[in-house]
Wavefront OBJ file of the C-alpha trace (Angstrom):
o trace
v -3.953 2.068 -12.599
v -4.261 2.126 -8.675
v -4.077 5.299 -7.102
v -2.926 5.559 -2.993
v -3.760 7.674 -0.288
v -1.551 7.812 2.896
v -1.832 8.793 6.443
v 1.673 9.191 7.982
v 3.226 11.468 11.046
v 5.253 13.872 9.889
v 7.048 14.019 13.128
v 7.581 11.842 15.528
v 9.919 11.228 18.688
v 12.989 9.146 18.315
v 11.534 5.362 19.689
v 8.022 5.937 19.089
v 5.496 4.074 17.429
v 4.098 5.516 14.876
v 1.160 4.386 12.735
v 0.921 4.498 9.172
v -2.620 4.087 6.923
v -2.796 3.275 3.282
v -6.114 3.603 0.697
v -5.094 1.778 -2.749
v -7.855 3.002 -4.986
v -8.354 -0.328 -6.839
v -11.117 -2.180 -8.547
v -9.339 -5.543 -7.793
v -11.570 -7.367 -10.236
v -11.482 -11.079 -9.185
v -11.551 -12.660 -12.968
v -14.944 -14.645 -12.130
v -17.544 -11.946 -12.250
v -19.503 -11.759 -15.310
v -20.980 -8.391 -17.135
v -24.165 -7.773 -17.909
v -23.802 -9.486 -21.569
v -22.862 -12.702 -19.646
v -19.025 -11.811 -20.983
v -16.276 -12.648 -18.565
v -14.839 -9.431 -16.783
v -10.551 -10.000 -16.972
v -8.746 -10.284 -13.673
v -7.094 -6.940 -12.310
v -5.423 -6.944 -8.799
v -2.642 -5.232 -7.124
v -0.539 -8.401 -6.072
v 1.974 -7.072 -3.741
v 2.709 -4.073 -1.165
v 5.578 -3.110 0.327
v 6.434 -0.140 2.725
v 10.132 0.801 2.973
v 11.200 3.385 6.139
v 14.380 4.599 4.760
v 15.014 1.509 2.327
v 14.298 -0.711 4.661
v 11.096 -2.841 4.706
v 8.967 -2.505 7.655
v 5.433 -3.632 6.578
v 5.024 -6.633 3.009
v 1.496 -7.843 2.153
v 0.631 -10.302 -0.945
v -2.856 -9.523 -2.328
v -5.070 -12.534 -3.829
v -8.651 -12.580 -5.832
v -10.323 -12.373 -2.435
v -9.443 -9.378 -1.497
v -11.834 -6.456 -1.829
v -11.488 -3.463 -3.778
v -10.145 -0.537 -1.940
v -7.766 -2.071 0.181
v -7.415 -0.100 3.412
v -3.978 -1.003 5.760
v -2.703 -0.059 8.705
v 0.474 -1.263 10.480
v 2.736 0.466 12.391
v 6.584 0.910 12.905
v 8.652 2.602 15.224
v 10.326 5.949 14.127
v 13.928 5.437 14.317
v 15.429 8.100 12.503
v 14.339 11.214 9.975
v 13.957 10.325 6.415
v 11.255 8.669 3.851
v 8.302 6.071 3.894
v 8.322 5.212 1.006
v 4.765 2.801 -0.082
v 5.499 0.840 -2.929
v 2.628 -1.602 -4.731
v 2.606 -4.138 -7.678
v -0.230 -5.205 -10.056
v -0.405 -8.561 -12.012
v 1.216 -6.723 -14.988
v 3.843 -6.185 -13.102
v 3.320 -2.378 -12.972
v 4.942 -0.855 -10.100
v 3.909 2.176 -8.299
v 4.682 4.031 -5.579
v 4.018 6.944 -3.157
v 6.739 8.164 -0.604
v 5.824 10.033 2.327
v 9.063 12.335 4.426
v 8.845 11.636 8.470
v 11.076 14.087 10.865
v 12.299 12.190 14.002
v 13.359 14.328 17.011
v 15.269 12.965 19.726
l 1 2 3 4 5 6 7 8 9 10 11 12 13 14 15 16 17 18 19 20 21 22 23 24 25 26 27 28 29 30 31 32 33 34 35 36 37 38 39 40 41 42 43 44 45 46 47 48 49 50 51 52 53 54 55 56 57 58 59 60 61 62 63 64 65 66 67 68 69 70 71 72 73 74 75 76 77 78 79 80 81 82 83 84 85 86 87 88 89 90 91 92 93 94 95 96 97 98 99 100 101 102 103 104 105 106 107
């Protein structure tokens, strides 16, 4: 199971942009590597990522094979109103976690 860390303002002014960070702590095996016995090591990716501001989506990635264990993002959004970020990700098992995160937005 994946684990997340998360870097998010808890306060920001009404309009601005705001940048959010996210660590999945995830092997991300490909499926083609081999173990030292020669035995094939099974696939195990996180396949999708979604961040929702208040419901919402602001930020949707689809993860392949390729990508490297540990994915690291960073996107931004503007802060439009007080509420929750929430960071939501799926694995090929269709397993999904998530992580939410409460923002304060001052006029």
């Amino acid at each position: 199971m994946a684990a997340i860390r998360i870097s998010a303002m808890k306060t920001a002014k009404a309009g601005e942009i705001i940048e959010l960070k996210a660590l999945i702590r995830h092997k991300m095996e490909t499926g083609f590597r081999r173990g030292s016995r020669g035995e094939a090591i099974p696939r195990d990716i996180i396949t999708h990522f979604v961040c929702l501001y208040n419901g919402e989506a602001v930020f949707e990635a689809d993860f392949f094979p390729s990508v490297a264990a540990n994915p690291f993002l960073i996107f931004y959004t503007r802060a439009t109103e007080s509420g929750t970020l929430e960071f939501r990700w799926t694995d090929q098992h269709g397993t999904v976690s998530s992580q939410t995160a409460n923002i304060s937005v001052e006029s």
